[in-house]
C-alpha positions in Angstrom: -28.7 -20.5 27.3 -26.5 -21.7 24.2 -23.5 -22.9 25.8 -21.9 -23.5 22.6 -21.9 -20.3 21.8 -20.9 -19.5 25.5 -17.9 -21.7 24.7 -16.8 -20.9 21.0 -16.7 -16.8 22.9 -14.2 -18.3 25.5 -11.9 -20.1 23.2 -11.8 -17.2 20.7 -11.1 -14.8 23.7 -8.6 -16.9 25.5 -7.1 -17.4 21.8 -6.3 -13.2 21.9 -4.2 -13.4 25.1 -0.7 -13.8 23.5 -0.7 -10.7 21.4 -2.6 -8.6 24.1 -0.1 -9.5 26.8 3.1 -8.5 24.6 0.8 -5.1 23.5 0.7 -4.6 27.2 4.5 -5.5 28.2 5.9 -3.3 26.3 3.5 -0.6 27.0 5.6 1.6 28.8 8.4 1.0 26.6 7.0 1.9 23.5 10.0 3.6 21.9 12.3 1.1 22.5 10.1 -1.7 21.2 9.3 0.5 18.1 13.3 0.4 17.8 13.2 -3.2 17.6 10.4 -3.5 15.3 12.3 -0.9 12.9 14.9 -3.5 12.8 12.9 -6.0 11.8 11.3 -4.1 9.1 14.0 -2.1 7.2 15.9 -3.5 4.3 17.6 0.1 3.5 18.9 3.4 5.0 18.1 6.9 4.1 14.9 6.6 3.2 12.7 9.7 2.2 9.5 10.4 3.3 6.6 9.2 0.4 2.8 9.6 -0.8 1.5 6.7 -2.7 1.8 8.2 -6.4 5.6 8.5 -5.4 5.9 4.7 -4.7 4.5 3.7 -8.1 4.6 6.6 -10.9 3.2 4.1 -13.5 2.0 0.9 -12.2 3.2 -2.2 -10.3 4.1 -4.3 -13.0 7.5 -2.5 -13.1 8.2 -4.3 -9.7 9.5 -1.8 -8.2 11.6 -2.1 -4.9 8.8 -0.7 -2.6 7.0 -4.1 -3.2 8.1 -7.1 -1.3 8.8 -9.9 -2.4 6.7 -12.0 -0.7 3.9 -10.0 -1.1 0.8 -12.4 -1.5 -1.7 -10.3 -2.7 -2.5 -6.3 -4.0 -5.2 -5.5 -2.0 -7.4 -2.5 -4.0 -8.7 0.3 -1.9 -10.1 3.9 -2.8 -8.0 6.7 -1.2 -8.5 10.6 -0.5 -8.0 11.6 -4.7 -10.9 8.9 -5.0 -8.7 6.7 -7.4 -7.7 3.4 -7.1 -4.9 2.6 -4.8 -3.4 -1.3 -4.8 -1.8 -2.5 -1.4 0.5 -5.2 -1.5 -0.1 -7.4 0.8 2.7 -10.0 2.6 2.4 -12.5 5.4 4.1 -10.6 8.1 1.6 -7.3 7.1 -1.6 -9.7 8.1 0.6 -10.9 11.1 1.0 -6.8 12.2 -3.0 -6.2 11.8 -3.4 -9.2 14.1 -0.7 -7.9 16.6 -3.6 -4.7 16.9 -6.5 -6.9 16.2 -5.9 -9.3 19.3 -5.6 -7.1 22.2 -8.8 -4.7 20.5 -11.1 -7.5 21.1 -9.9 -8.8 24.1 -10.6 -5.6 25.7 -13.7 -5.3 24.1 -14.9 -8.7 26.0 -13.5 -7.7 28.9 -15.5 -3.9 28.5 -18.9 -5.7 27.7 -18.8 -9.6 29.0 -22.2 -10.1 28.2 -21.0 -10.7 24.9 -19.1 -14.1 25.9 -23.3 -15.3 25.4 -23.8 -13.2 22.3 -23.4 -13.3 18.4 -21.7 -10.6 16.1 -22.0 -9.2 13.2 -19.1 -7.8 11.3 -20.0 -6.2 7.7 -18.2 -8.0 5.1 -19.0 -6.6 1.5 -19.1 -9.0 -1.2 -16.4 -7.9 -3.3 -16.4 -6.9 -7.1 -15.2 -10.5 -9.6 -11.7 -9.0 -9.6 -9.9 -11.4 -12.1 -6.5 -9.4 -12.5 -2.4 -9.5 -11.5 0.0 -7.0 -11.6 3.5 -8.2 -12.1 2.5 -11.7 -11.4 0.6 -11.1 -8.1 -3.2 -11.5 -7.6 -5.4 -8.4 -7.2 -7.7 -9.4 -4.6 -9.8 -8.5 -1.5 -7.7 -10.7 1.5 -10.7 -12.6 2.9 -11.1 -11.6 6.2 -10.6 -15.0 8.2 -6.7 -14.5 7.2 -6.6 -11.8 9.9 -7.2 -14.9 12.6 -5.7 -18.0 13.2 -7.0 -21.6 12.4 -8.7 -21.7 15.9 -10.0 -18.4 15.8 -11.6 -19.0 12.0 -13.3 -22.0 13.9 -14.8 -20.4 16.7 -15.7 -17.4 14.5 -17.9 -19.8 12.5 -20.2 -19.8 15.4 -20.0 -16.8 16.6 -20.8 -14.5 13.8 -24.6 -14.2 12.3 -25.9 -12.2 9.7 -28.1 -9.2 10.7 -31.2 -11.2 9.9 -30.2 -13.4 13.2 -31.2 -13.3 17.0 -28.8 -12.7 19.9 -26.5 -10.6 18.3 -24.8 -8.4 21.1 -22.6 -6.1 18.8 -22.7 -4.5 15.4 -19.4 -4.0 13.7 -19.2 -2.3 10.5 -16.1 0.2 8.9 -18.9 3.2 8.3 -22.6 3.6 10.1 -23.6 5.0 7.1 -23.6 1.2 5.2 -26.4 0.1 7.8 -28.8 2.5 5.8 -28.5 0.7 2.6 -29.0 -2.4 3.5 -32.4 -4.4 3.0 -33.1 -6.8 5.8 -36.2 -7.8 7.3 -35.8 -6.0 10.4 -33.0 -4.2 11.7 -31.7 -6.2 15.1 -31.6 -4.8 18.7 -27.7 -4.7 19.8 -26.0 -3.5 22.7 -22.7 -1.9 21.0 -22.4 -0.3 17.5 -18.5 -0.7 16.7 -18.0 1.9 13.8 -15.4 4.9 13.0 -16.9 7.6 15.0 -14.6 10.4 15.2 -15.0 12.2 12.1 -17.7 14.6 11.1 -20.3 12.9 9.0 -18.7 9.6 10.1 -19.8 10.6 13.7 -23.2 12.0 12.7 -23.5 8.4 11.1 -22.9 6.5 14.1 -25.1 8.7 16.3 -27.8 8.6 14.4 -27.7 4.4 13.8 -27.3 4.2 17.2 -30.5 6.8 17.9 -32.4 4.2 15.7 -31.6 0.9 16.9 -31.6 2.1 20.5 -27.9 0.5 20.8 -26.6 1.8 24.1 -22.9 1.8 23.7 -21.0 3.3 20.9 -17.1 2.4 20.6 -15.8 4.6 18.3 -13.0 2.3 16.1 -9.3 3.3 15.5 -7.7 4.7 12.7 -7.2 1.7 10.2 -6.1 2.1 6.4 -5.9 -0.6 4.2 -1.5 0.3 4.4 -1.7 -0.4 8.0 -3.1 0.0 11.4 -2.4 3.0 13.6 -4.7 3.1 16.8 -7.0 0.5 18.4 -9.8 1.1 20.4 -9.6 0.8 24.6 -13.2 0.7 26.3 -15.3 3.4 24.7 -13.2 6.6 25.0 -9.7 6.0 24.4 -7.5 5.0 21.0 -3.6 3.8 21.7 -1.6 3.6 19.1 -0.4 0.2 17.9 3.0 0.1 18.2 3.3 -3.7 18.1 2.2 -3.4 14.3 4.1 -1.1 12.3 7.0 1.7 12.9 5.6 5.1 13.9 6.7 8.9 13.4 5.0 12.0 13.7 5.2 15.6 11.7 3.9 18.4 14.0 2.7 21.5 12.8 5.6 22.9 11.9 6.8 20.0 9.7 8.7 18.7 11.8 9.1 15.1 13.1 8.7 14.3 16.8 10.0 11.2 18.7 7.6 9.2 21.1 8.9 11.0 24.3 8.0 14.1 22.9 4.5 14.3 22.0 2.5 16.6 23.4 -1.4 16.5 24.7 -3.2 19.1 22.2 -1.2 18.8 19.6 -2.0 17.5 15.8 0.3 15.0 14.2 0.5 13.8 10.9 0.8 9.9 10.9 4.1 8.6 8.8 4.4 4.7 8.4 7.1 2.0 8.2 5.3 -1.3 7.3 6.0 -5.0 6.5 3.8 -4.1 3.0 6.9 -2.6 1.2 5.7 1.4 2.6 8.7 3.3 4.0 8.4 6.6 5.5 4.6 6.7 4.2 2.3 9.4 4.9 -1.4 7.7 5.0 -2.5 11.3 4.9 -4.2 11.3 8.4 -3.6 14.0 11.4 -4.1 12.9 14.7 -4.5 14.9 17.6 -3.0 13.8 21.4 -6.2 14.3 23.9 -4.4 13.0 27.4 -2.0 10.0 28.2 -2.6 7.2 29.4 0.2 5.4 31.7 1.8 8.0 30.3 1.5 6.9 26.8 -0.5 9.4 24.2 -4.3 8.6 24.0 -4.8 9.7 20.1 -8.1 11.0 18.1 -8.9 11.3 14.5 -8.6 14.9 13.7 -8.8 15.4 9.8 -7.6 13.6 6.4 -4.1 15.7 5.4 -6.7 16.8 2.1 -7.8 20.0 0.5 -9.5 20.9 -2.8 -7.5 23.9 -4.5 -9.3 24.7 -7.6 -8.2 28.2 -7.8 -6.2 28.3 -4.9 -9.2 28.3 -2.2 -7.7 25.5 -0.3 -10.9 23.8 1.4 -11.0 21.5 3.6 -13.6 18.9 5.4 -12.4 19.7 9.0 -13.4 23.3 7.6 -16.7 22.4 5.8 -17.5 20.4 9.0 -17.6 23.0 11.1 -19.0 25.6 8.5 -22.2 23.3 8.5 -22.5 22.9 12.3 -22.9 26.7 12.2 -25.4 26.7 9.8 -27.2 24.2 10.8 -27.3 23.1 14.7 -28.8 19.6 14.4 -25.9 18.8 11.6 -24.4 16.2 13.9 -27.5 14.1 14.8 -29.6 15.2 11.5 -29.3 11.9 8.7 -29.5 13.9 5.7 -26.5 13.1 3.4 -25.0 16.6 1.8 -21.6 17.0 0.1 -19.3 19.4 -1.4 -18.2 19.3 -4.6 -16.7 21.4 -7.6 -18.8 22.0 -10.4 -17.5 23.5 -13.9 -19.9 25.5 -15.7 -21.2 25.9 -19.6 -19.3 29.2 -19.7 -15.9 27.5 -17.7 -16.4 29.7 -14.0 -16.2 27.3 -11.7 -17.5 26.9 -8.5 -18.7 24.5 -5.5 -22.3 23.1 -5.4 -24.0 22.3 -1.5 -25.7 18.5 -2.6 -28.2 18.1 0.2 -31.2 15.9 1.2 -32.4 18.4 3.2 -34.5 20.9 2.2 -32.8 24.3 2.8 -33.8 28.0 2.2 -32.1 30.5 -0.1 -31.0 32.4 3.7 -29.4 29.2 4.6 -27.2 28.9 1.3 -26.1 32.6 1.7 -25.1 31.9 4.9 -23.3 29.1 4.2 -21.5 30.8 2.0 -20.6 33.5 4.2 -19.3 30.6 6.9 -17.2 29.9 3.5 -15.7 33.2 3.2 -14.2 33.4 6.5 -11.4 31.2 5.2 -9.3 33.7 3.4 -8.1 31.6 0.4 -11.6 30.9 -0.8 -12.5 34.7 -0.2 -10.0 36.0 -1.8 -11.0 33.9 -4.5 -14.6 35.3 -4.8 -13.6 38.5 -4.1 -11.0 37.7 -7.9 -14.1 35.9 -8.8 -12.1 33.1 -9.3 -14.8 31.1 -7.8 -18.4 31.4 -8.5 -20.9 31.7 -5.4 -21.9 28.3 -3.6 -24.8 26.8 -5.7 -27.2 24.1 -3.6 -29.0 20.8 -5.2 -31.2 19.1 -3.6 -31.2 15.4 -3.9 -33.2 12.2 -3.0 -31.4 8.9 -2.1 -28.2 10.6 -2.0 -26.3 7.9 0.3 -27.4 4.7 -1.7 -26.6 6.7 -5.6 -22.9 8.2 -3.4 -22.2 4.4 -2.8 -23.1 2.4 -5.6 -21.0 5.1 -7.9 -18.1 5.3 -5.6 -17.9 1.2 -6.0 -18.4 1.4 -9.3 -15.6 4.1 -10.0 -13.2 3.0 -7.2 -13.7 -0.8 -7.9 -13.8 -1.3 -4.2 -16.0 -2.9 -1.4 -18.7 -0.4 -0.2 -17.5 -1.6 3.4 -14.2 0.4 2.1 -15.9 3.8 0.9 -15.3 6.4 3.1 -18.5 9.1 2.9 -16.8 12.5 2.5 -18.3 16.1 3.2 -16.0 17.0 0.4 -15.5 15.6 -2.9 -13.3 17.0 -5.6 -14.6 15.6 -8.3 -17.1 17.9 -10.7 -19.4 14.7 -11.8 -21.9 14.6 -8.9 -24.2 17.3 -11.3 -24.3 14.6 -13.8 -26.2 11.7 -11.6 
């Protein structure tokens, strides 16, 4: 029994109880204490809603209004148009990640309490030797311990292991996926897997981890973006939204927005963010649907990235393409071969998509994929035009390990950051 281990697991989780009691206070009074929050955020009224390229139409050196400051740090990331987004970074922005961080891991003690005797391992990605500025300000990864306080860094030290190490009672990591390209001696026994589980191949990713470590709880994380956190996990079911951490508003359907009192179970939201990074009014691009409430407070899940490739006006999306392969193929959930979608322009300029696949499919199985394809209308109106050529398949070996080593490379990000996507929209994949 390592009792300094025991110890360094109390101290970190007693450390969380300030932020996780004022999560909890205001609980019930979300609205209000997103009011509040507002105030403490805005520096100017009348602001329009924004996507990133409309923040910076040339680069940051222009220091342009939308960045603070204070801001510490540009923080690189890839984003849904696979190109390289910089995040600047300020002190009260790591202060609002720990407002969602603190009560996230105090309920996660409190789920499982057997870890207060275990280690942890939380992927961290050595970064690329970024040696740049923009306007004067570092581009760098924020190392992680700046998420946690002094104490907390301390009793961290102790806590967290490598996956080579013994006792280790939960595996955190952004995507499943990273676990199958890295080489260790032997891959560890855990109790919880702690990875974003609520997306298609993001979810077949997790299951299929878990399946092979034999871990027997899976938490599904919240929705985190490098620009800010939106929902943190509660037990192994549920995702709150963080509302001690940024200003919130939701678009419904219809385009329009919807206050806190009026969200309804069902429904699909599209996230918009105020943030203590400079973003006003920003769309991170993700819709969220409400499954219940909780307290009477919205219990949220991922539902899709607000993303759709339009080469001739076909307008696909990965929601779409995820269900169009769970027709096809009934163990696509729980089967770990990697495929993707992407464009592909021909020698004669018809375009097309090509079906990248480490599985081994028949001819039948690509016709009726692209029959699943056709029953969107905007991609069969475009065969029927013969806009688009049919679906072509590839099959591929090591797809996972060549998809991230040249998404790092061509992002210039962390592989702990690279999303996997079901759908790509750029035409280079033919060329690996």
């Amino acid at each position: 029994m390592n009792l300094l281990l025991f110890f360094a697991n109390i101290v970190f989780w007693l450390s969380l109880i300030p932020k996780t009691f004022l999560y909890f206070v205001g609980f019930v009074f979300q609205r209000q204490a997103q009011q509040n929050l507002l105030q403490k955020i805005l520096r100017k009224d009348n602001i329009s809603v924004h996507r990133f390229k409309e923040f910076l139409p040339q680069s940051y050196d222009k220091r342009l209004p939308s960045v603070p400051p204070n801001a510490i740090a540009f923080v690189p990331t890839s984003g849904s148009s696979n190109a390289r987004k910089l995040i600047p970074y300020t002190p009260e922005l790591l202060n609002a990640f720990q407002n969602a961080i603190a009560p996230w891991l105090f309920l996660l003690y409190l789920k499982y309490p057997f870890l207060f005797w275990k280690k942890q391992y939380w992927i961290i990605s050595p970064p690329p030797d970024i040696k740049e500025e923009s306007g004067g300000i570092p581009v760098m990864y924020i190392p992680d311990g700046a998420y946690f306080s002094s104490l907390q860094r301390k009793m961290l030290s102790t806590i967290l292991t490598d996956l080579n190490g013994q006792n280790i009672g939960c595996v955190s990591v952004w995507s499943a996926s990273v676990l199958r390209t890295i080489e260790i001696e032997q891959m560890p026994s855990c109790s919880i897997l702690s990875a974003w589980a609520d997306e298609g191949c993001k979810k077949k990713d997790a299951l299929i981890i878990q399946k092979v470590l034999g871990i027997r709880h899976l938490q599904p994380k919240g929705v985190i973006a490098t620009e800010g956190i939106v929902t943190i996990p509660v037990g192994s079911n549920k995702c709150l939204l963080a509302y001690t951490s940024h200003y919130f508003e939701f678009i419904d359907s219809q385009g329009n927005f919807c206050e806190h009192n009026k969200l309804q179970v069902g429904q699909v939201y599209e996230i918009v963010l105020t943030t203590q990074g400079g973003f006003y009014r920003y769309r991170i691009g993700d819709r969220l649907r409400v499954t219940t409430m909780f307290l009477g407070r919205p219990v949220w899940k991922f539902e899709e990235r607000v993303q759709t490739v339009d080469l001739r006006g076909e307008k696909l999306s990965e929601l779409f393409l995820n269900q169009v392969c769970k027709n096809v193929f009934p163990d696509f959930e729980t089967d770990s071969a990697f495929c993707l979608f992407a464009p592909r322009q021909h020698a004669g300029g018809e375009v097309g998509y090509v079906f990248y696949s480490e599985k081994d499919i028949t001819s039948s199985q690509v016709a009726q994929l692209e029959k699943e394809l056709c029953r969107s209308h905007h991609y069969m109106q475009c065969r029927v035009r013969k806009q688009l050529e049919p679906l072509q398949y590839r099959y591929v070996t090591n797809a996972l390990s060549t998809y991230l080593r040249v998404s790092q490379t061509r992002q210039g990000c962390r592989i702990g950051d690279i999303k996997t996507q079901l759908l790509s929209k750029d035409d280079w994949w033919n060329d690996l």
